[in-house]
Every structure is written in C-alpha cells, then in structure tokens.
ZAVOPA-799408 format. One record per residue: residue in three letters; x, y, z of N, C-alpha, C in turn. Coordinates in nm, 3 decimals, always signed. Atoms other than C-alpha are relative to their C-alpha. Example, Ala and Ser with C-alpha at 12.3 -4.5 7.8 and 13.67 -1.06 7.14 Angstrom:
   code      n_px      n_py      n_pz     ca_px     ca_py     ca_pz      c_px      c_py      c_pz
    Ala    +0.089    -0.119    +0.000    +1.230    -0.450    +0.780    +0.090    +0.120    +0.000
    Ser    -0.082    -0.119    -0.006    +1.367    -0.106    +0.714    -0.077    +0.109    +0.073
// end
This chain:
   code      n_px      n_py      n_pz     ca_px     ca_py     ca_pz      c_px      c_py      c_pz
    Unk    +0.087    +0.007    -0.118    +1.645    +0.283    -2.615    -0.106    +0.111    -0.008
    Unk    +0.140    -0.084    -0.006    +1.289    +0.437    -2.586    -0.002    +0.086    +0.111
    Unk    +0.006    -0.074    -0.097    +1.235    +0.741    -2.369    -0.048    -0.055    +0.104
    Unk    +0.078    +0.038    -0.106    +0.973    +0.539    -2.193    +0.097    -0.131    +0.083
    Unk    -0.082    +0.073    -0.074    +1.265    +0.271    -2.119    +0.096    +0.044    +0.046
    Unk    -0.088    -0.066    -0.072    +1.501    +0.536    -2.000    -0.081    +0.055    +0.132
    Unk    +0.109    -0.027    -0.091    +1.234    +0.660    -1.772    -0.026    -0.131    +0.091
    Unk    +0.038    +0.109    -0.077    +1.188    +0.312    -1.629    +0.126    -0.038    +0.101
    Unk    -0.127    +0.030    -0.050    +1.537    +0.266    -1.579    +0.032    +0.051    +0.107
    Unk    +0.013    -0.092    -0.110    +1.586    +0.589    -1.388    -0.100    -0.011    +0.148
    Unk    +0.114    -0.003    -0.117    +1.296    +0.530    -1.202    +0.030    -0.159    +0.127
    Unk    -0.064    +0.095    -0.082    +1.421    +0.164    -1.063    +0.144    +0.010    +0.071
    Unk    -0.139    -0.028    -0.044    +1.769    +0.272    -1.020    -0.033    +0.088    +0.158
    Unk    +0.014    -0.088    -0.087    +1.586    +0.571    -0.809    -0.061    -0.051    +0.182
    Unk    +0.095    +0.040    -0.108    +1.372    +0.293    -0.582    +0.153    -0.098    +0.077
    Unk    -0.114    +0.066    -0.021    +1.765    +0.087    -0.564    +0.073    +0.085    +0.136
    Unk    -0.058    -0.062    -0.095    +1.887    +0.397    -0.403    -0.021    +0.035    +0.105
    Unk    +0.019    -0.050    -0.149    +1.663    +0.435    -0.131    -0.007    -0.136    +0.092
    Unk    +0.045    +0.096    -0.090    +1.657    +0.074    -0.017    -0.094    -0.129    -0.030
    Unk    +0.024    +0.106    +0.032    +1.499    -0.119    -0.194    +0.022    -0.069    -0.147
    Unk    -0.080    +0.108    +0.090    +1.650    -0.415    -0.339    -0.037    -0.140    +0.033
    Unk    +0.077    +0.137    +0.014    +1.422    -0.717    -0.329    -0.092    -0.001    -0.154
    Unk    +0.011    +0.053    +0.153    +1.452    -0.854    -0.712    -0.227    +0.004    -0.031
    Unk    +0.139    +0.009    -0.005    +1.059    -0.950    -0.695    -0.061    +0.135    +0.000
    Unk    +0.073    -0.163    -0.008    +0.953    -0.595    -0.557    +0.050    +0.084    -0.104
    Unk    -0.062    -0.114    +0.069    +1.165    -0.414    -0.796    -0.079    -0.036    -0.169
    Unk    +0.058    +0.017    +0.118    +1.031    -0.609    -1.092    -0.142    +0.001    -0.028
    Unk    +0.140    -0.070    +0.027    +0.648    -0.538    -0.991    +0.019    +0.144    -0.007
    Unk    +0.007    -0.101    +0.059    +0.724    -0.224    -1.000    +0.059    +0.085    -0.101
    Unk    -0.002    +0.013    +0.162    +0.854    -0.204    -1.351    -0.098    +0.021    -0.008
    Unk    +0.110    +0.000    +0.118    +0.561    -0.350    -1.478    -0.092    +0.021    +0.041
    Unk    +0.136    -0.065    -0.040    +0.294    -0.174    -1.283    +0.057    +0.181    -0.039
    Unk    -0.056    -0.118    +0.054    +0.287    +0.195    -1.473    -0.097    +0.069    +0.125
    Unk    +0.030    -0.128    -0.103    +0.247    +0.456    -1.188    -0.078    +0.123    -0.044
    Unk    +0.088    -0.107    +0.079    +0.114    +0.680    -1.459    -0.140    -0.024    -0.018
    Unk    +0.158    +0.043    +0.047    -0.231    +0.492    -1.519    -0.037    +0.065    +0.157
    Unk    +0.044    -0.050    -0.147    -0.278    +0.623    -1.098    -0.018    +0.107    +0.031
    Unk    +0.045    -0.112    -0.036    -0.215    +0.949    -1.127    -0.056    +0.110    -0.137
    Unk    +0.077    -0.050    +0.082    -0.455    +1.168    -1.280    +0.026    +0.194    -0.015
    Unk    +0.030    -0.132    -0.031    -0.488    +1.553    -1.371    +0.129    +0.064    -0.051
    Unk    -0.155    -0.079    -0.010    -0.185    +1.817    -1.358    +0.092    -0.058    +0.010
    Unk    -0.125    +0.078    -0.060    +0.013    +1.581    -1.179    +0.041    -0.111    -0.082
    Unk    -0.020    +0.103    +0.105    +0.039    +1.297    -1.471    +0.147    +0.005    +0.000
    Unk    -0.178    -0.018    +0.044    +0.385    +1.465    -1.585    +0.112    -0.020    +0.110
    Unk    -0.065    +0.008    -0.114    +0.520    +1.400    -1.206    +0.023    -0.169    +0.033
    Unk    +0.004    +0.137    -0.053    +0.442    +1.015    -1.188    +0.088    -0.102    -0.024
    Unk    -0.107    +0.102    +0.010    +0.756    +0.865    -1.249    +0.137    +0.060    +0.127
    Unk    -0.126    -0.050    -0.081    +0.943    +1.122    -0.966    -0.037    -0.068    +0.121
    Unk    +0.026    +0.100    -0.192    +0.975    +0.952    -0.595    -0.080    +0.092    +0.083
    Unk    +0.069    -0.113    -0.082    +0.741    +1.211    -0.473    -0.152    -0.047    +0.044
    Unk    +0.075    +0.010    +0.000    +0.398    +1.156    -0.280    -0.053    +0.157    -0.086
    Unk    +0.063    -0.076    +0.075    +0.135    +1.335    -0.488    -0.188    -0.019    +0.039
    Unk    +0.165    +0.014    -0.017    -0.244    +1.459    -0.459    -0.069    -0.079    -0.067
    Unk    +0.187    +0.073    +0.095    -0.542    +1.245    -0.542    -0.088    +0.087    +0.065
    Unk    +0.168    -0.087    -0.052    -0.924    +1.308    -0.458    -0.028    -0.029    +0.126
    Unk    +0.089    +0.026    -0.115    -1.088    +1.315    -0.153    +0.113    +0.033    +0.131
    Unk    -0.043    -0.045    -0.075    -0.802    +1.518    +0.018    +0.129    -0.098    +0.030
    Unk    -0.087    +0.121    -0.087    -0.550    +1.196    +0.045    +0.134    -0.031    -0.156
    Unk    -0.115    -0.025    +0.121    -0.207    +1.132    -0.157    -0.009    -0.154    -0.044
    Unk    -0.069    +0.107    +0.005    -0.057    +0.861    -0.358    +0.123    +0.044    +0.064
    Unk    -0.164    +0.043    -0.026    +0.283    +0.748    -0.214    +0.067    +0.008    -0.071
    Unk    -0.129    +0.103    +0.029    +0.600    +0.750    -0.277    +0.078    -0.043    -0.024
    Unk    -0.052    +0.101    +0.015    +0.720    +0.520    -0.479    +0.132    -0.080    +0.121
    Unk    -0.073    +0.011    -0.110    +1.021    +0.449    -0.278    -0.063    -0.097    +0.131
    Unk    +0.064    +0.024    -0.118    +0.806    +0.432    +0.055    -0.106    -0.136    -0.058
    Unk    +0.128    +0.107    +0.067    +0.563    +0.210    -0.175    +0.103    -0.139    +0.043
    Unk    -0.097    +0.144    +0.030    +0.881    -0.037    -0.241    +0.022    -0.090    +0.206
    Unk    -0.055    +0.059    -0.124    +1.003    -0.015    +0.105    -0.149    -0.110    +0.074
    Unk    +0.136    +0.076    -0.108    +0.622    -0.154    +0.274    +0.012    -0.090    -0.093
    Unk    +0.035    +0.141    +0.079    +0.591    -0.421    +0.000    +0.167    -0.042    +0.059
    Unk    -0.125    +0.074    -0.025    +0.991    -0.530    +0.053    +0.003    -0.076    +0.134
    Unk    +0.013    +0.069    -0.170    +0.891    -0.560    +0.460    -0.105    -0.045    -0.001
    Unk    +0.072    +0.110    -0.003    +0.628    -0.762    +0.384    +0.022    -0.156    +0.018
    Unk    -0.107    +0.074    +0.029    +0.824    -1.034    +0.271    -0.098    -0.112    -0.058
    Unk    +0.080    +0.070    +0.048    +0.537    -1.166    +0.020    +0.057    -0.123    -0.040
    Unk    -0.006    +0.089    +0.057    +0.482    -1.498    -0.103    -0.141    -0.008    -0.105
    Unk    +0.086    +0.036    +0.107    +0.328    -1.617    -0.412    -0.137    -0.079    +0.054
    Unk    +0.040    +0.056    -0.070    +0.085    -1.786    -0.182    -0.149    +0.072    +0.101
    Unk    +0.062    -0.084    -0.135    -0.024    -1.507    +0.029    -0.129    +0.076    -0.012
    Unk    +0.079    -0.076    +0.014    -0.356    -1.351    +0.119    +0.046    +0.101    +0.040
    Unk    -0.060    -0.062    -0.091    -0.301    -1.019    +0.176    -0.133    +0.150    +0.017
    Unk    +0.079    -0.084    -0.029    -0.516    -0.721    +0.324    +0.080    +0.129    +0.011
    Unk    -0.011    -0.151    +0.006    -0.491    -0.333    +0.270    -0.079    +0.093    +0.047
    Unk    +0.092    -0.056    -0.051    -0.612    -0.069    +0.453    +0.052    +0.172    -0.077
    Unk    -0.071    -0.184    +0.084    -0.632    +0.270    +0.244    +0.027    -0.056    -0.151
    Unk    +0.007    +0.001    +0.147    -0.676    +0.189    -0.131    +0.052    +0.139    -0.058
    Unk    -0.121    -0.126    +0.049    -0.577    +0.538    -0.220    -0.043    +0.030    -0.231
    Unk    +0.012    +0.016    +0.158    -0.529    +0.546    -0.608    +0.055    -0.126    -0.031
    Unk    -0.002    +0.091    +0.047    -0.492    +0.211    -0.608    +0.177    -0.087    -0.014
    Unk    -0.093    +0.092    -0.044    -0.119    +0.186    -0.655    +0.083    -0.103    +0.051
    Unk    -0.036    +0.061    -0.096    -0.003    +0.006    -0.395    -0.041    -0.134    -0.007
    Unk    +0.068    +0.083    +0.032    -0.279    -0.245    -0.427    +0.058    -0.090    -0.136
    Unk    -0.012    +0.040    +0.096    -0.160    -0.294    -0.780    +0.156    -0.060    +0.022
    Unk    -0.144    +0.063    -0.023    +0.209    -0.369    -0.658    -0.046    -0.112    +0.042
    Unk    +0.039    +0.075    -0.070    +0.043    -0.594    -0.415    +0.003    -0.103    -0.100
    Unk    +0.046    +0.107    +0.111    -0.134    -0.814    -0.688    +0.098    -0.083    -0.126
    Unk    -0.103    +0.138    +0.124    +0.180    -0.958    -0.897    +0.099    -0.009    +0.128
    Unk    -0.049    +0.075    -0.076    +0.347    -1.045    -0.571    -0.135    -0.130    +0.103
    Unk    +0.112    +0.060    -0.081    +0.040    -1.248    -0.383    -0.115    -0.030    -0.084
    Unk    +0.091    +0.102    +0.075    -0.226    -1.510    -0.480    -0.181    +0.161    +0.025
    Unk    +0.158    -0.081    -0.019    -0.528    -1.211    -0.326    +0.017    +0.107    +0.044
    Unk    -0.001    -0.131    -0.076    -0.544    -0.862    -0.224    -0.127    +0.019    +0.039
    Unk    +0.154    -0.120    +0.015    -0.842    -0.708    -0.084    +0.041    +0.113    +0.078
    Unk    -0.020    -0.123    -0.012    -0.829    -0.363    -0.038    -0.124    +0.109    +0.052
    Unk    +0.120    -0.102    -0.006    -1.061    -0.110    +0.138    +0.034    +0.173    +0.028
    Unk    -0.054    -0.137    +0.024    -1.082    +0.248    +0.145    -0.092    +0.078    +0.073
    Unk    +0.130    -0.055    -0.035    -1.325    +0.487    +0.342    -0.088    +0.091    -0.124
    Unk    +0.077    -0.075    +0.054    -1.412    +0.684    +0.039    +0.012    -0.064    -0.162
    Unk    +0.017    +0.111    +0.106    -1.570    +0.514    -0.198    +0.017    +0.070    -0.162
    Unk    -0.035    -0.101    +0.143    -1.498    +0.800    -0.528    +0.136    -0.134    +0.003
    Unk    -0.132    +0.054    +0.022    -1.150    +0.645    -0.441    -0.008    -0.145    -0.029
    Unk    +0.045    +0.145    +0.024    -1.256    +0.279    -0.463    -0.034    -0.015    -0.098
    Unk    +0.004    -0.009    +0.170    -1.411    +0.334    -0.802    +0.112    +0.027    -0.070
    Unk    -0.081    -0.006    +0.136    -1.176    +0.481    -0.956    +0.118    -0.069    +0.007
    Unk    -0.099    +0.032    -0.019    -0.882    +0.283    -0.823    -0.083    -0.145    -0.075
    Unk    +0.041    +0.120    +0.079    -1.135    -0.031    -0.956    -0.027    +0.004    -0.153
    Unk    +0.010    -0.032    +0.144    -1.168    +0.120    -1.293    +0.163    -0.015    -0.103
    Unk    -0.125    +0.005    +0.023    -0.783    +0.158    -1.283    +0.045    -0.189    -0.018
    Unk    -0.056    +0.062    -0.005    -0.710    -0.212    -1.211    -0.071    -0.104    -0.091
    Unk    +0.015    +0.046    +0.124    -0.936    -0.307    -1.488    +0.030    +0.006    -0.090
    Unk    -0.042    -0.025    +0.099    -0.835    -0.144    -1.751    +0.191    -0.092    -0.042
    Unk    -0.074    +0.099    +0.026    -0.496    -0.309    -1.665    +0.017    -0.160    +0.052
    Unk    +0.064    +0.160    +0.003    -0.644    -0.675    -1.592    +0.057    -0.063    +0.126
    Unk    -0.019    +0.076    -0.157    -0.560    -0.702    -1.265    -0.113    -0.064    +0.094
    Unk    +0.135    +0.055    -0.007    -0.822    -0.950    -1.191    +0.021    -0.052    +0.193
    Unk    +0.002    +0.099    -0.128    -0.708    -1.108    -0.817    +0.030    +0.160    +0.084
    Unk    +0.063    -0.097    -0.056    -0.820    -0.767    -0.655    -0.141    +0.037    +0.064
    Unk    +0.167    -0.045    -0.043    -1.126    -0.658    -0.466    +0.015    +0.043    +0.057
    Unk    -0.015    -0.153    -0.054    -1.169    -0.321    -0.365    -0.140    +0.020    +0.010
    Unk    +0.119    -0.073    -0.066    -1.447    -0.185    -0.126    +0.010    +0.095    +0.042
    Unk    -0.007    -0.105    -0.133    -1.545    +0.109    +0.075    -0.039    -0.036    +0.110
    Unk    +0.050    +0.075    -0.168    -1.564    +0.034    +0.433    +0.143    +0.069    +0.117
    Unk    -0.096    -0.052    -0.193    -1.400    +0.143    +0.775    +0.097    -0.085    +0.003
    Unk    -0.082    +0.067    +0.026    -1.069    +0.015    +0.719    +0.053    -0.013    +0.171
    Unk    -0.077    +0.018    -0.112    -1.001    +0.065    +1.089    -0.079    -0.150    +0.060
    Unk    +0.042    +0.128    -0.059    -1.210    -0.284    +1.183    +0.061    -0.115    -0.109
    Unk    +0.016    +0.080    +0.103    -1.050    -0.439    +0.893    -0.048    -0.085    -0.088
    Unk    +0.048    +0.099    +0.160    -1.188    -0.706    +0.671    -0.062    -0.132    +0.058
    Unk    +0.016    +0.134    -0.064    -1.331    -0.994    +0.897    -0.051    -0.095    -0.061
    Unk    +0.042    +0.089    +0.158    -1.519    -1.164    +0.594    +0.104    -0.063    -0.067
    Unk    -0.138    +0.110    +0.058    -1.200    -1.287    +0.478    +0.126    -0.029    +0.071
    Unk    -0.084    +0.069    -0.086    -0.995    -1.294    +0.771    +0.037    -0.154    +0.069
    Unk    -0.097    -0.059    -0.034    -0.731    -1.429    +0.878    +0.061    +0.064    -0.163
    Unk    -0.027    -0.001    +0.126    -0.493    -1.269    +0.626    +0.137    -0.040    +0.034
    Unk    -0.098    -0.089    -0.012    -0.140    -1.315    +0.599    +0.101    +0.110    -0.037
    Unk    -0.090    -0.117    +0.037    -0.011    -0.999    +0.538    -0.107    +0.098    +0.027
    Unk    +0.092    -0.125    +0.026    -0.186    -0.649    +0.602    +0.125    +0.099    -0.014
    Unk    -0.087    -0.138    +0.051    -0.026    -0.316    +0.481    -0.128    +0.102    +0.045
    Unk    +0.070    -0.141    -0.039    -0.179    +0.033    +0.641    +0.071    +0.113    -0.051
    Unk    -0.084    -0.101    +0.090    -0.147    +0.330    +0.422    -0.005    +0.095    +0.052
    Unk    +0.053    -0.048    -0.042    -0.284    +0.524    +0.670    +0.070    +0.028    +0.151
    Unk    -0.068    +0.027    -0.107    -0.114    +0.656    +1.041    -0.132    -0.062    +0.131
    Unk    +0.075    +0.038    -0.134    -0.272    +0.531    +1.351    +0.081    +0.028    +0.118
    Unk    -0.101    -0.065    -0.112    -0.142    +0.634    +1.701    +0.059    -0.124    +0.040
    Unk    -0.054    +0.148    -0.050    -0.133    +0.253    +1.782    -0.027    -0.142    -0.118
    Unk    +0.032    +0.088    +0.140    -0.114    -0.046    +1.530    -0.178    -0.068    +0.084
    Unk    +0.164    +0.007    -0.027    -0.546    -0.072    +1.542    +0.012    -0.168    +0.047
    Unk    +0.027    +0.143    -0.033    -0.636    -0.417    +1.734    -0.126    -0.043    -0.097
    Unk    +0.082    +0.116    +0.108    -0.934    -0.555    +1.516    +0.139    -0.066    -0.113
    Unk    -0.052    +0.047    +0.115    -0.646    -0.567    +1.207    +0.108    -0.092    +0.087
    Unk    -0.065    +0.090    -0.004    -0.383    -0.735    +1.465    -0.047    -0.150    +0.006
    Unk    +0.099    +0.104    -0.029    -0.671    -0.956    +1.548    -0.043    -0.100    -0.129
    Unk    -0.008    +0.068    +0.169    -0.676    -1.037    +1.146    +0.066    -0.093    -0.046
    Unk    -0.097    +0.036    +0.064    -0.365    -1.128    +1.127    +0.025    -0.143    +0.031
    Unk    -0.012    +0.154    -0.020    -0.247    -1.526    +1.088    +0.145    -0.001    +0.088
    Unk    -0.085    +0.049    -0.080    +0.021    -1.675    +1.329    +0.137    -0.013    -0.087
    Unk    -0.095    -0.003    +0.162    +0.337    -1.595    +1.119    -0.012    +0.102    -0.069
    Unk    +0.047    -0.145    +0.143    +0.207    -1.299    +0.930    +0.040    +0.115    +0.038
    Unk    -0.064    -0.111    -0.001    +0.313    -0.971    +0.914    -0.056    +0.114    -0.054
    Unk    +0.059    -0.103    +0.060    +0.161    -0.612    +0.909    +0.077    +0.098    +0.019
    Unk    -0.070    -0.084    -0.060    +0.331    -0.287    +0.844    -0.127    +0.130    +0.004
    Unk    +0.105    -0.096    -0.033    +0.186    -0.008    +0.946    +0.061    +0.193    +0.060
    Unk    -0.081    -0.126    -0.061    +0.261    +0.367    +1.014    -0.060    +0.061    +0.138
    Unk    +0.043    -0.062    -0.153    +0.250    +0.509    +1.405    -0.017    +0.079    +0.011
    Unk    -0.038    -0.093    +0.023    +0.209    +0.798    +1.486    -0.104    +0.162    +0.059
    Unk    +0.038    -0.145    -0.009    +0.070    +1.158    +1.582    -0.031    +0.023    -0.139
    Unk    +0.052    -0.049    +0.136    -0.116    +1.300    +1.225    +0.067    +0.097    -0.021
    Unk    -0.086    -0.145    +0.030    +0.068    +1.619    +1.272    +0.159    +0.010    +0.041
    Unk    -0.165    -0.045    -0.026    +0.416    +1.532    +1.359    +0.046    -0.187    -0.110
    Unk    -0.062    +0.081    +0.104    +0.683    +1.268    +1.197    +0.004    -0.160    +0.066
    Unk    +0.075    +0.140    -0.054    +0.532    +0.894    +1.207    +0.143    -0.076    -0.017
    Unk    -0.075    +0.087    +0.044    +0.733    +0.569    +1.212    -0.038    -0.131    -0.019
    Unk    +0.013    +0.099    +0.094    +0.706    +0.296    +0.988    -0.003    -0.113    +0.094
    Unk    -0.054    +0.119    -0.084    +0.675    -0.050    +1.218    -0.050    -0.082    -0.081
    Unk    +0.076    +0.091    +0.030    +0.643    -0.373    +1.149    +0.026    -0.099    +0.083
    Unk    +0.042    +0.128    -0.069    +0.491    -0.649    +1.321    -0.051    -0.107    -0.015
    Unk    +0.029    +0.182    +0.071    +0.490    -1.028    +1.304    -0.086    -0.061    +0.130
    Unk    +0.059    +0.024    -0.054    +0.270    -1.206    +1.463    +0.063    -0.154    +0.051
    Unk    -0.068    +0.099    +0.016    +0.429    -1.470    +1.672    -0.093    -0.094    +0.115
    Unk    +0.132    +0.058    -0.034    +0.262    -1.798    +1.838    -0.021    +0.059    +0.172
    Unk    +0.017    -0.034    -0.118    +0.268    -1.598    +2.184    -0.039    +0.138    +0.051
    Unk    +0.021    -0.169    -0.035    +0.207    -1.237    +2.108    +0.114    +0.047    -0.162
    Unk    -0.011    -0.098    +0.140    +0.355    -0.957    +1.824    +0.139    +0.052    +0.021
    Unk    -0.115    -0.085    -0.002    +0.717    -0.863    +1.790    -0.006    +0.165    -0.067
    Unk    +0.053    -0.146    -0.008    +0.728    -0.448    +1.725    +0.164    +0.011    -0.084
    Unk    -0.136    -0.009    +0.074    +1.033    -0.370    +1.432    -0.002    +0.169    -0.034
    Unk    -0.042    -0.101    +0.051    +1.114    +0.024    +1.375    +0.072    +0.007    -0.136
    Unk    -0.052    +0.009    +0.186    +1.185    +0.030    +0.989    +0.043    +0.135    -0.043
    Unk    -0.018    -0.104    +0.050    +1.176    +0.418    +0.933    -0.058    +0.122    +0.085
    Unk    +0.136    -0.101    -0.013    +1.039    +0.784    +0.955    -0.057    +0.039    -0.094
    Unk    +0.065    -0.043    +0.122    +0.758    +0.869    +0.734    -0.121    +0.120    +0.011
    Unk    +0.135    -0.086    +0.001    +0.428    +1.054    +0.691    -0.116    -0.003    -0.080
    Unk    +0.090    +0.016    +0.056    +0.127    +0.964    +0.613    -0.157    +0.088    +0.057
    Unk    +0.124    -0.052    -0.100    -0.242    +1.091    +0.650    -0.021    -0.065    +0.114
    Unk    +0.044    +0.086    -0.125    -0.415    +0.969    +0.928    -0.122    -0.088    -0.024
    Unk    +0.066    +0.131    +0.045    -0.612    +0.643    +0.954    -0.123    +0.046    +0.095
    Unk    +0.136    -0.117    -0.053    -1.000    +0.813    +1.002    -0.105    -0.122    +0.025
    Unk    +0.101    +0.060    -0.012    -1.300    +0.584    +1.126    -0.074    +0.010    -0.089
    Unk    +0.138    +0.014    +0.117    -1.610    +0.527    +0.947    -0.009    +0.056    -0.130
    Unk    +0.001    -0.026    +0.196    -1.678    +0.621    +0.568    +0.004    +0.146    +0.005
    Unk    -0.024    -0.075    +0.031    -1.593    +0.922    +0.411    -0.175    +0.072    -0.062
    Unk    +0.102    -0.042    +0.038    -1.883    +1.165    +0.271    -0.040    +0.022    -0.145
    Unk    -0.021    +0.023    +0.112    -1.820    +1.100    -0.066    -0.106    -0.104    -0.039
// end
C-alpha cells in the first residue's frame, strides 16, 4: 500500500468517525484531493479534519463538517444545486460528483478565480463559479434544489429560501459571528419550511455585497 493510499484511508475512516456515513458522500470525497485546495504553508495539513486559512481572510472547512452538509443534503444525481461561499472551492468540488449542476458564488472574486483554476485543472466541468452577493442568491438560475451556505447568517437569508424548489433542502449555519453557530436544515415543504438542528459549528459570517478584492 502507497503512503498516499494510507493517507486516504485514514482520512475516510476519520470523516466515518464523526458521522458521516453516506456511501456516495464518502466516496466523493476519496476522489476529490483536498490537497489541490489548499495552498501555501498549510499544504502539509490538508488531509487533517481541521478548518484551515485561505485568502481574503476566510477558511476552508473541515472536512468532517464538509461531509456532514453534503450528507444533509440528501443529493441526487439529478439535482441543481446552489452554493453560497465558494471559499477554496472544496466543497463545490464535493458538490459536483454528487449533482447534475453546481453554481457557486463567492463575494471575493481572488477566491472565485482561483477556486475556478482549481476545478479546471481537475476537469470538473458541471461548475460555475462567480463573484456576487451571495446573500440575494442566484435568481438567474433559480429555483434550485438544494442550496448549501458556507457562511453564518443570524437568520436562514429569505431571497435564498425564496430560491429554493418545493421539496428542496438548504443547510445553512445560524448564528451570532462571534459566538457558537448551529448547523440547520431546512426543507421546503408545500405550505412553509420545516427548521432541523443538526449541530454546533463555526463559521465566518455571511457579509453583503462584494468583497474589495
């Protein structure tokens, strides 16, 4: 066995132990390498369950926390799905071998490049990544079903529930920026939005209009 397949091993066993165990999610993230995302110092860190710095002040996830939001999705091969917070792209890239479309936006567009440079090089073609005010979400291609927020908000933002299809499902983190958020998720049902407590986490906070980048 190859270091790099002991390393893989460890690293799925590590996403088993916190919870997630949906066959599909576990096998995109195999074969999406976490290392092509993170750049710099931190390279030698990208296989530990740890969020880690990117540019423009904002982390990757994770892993773990990555698995758990894709597992409460509850994709289909089928599905459009919308992202708010591109990030280094990660996430996005899990996205894309569970679901027929991702689009992905980000307020700062450094991060949008290079997360689109990233998902070329490994041919992840059913992607499209912008910069744009992720808090009005994506109405050009709405409805979706599915949105994922990488980002906290104090209340799950109404334009993105307003996105969402009858049936569909967004998770999203709640939350105060400076104290400990929680993970919800909400389905959209034909009369109004059921409200599910999944976790506690911590994420940045989900910022209006474009970044200065």
């Amino acid at each position: 066995m190859t270091p790099e397949d002991e390393q893989r091993m460890r690293f799925v066993f590590a996403l088993r132990q916190k919870g997630v165990m949906d066959a599909r999610v576990l096998e995109a993230m195999e074969k999406v390498d976490r290392g092509a995302f993170v750049k710099g110092i931190f390279s030698d860190r990208a296989y530990e369950d740890m969020p880690l710095p990117i540019a423009c002040g904002q982390t990757i996830s994770q892993p773990s926390v990555v698995g758990l939001m894709t597992q409460a999705l509850s994709l289909e091969p089928r599905h459009k799905v919308l992202e708010i917070g591109t990030g280094s792209g990660y996430q996005a890239a899990i996205l894309s071998q569970l679901a027929r479309r991702v689009y992905t936006v980000d307020r700062h567009k450094r991060l949008v490049t290079e997360a689109q440079d990233a998902f070329d090089a490994l041919g992840l073609s059913n992607i499209t990544a912008l910069a744009s005010d992720g808090t009005r979400g994506f109405p050009e291609q709405a409805p979706f079903d599915r949105i994922i927020v990488t980002a906290a908000a104090e209340d799950p933002p109404g334009p993105l529930l307003a996105e969402l299809k009858p049936g569909g499902i967004m998770v999203v983190p709640v939350g105060q920026s400076d104290t400990v958020q929680n993970l919800i998720k909400v389905t959209r049902t034909e009369t109004g939005f059921d409200y599910e407590e999944m976790r506690q986490v911590r994420f940045v906070p989900l910022v209006e209009g474009l970044g200065s980048d």
